[in-house]
C-alpha positions in Angstrom: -124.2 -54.6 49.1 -123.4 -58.3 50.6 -124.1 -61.5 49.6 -124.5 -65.2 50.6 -121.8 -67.6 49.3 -125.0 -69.4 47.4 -125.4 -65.8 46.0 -122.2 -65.4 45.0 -121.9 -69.3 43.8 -124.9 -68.8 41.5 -123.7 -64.7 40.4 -120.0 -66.4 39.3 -121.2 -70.3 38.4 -119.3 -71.8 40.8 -120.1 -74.3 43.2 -119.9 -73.4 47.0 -117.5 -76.1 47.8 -114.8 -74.0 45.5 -115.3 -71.1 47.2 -115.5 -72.6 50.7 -111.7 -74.2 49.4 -110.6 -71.2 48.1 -111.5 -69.9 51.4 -109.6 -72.8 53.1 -106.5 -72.0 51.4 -106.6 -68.4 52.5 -107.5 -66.7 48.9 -110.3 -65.3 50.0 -108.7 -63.0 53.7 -110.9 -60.3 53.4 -114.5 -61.9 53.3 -116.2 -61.1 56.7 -118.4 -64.0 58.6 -121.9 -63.3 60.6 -121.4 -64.1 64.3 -122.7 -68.0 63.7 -119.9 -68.2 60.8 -121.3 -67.5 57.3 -119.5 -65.8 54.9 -120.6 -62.2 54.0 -119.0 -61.4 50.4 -119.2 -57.6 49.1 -118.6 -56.6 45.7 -114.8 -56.2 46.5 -114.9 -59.9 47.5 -116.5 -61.1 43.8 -114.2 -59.1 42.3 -111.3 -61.4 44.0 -113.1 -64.2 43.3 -113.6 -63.4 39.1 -109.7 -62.6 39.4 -109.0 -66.1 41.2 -111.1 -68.0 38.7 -108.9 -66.1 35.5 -106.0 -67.0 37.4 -107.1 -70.2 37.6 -108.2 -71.0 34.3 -104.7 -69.6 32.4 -103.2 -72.1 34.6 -101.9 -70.3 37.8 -101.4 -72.9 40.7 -103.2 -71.9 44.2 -99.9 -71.3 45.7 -99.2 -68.6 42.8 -102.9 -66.8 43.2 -101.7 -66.3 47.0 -98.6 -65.0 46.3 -100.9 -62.5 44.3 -103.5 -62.0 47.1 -100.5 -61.1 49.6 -98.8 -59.0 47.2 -102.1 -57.1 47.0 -102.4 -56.8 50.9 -98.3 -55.6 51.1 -99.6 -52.7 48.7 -97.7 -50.4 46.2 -94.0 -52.1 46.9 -95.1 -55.1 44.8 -97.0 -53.3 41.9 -94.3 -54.6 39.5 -94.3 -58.3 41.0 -98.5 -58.1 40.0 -98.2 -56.2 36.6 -95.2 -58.9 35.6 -97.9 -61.7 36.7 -100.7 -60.4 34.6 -98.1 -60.0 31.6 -97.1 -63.6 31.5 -100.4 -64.6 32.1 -101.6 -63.1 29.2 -98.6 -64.2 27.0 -99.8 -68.0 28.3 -103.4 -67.6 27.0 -102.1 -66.0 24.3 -100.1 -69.1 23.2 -102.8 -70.6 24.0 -105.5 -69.4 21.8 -103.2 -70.3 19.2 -103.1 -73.8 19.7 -106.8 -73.7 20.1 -106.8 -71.7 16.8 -105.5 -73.9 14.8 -106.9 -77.2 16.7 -109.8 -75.2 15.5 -108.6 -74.8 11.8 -108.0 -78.8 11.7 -111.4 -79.4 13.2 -112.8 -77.0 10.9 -111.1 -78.7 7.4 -112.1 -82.0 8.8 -116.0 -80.8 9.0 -116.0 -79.8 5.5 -114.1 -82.7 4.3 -116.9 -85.0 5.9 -119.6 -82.4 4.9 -118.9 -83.0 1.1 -118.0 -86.6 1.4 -121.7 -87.4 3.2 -123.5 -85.0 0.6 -122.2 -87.5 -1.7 -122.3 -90.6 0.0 -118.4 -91.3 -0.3 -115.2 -90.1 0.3 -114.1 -90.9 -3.0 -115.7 -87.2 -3.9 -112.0 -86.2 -2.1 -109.9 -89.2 -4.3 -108.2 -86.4 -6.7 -106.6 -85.0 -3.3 -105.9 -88.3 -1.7 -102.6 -88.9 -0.7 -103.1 -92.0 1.3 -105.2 -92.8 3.8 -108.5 -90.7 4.0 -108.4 -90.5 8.3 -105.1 -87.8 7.4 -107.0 -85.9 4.9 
């Protein structure tokens, strides 16, 4: 099956312009064009694209997703250079969801500290834990 870049925009939610620079800056060497110069995208081509956006999002700079994209095209001789990628990528997001963790931990005291102090209509519900000032507790 093929699709229009506005197809494939809308399946991934990403705008065209991203793909049309991802594109640009030769991520995308396998998509085929129509004779007047659209891109034709098969599955193969969306599954490069969700790759490009994971890349993307654990922090992986466009140069580094083409190093990935030629290492694909040179074949079995850099299957270790990909696996090691994938293996500190996930060690990144790893670290992290821990930061976010406990971001979300402090975010999470914080809502039940102003939960019970608006129930009762002060902070001074909190005073027997008060060590200084309330914006720290």
């Amino acid at each position: 099956m093929t699709y229009s870049i506005g197809d494939v925009a809308h399946k991934l939610n990403i705008t065209i312009p991203t793909i049309r620079y991802y594109d640009r800056e030769g991520l995308l060497p396998f998509v085929e064009r129509t004779k007047n110069g659209s891109r034709v995208f098969k599955d193969t081509d969306i599954e490069l694209l969700n790759i490009i956006q994971c890349f993307k999002l654990s922090g992986l700079s466009i140069k580094e997703i083409k190093d990935f994209i030629e290492w694909c095209a040179e074949g079995d001789s850099t299957l270790q250079q990909r696996y090691d990628l994938f293996m500190e990528r996930k060690t990144a997001v790893e670290a992290q969801m821990k930061e976010l963790k406990e971001t979300l931990d402090l975010i999470n005291h914080k809502c039940d500290y102003y939960k019970t102090a608006v129930e009762a209509g002060t902070e001074d519900v909190h005073k027997d834990n008060k060590i200084g000032n309330t914006i720290f507790e």
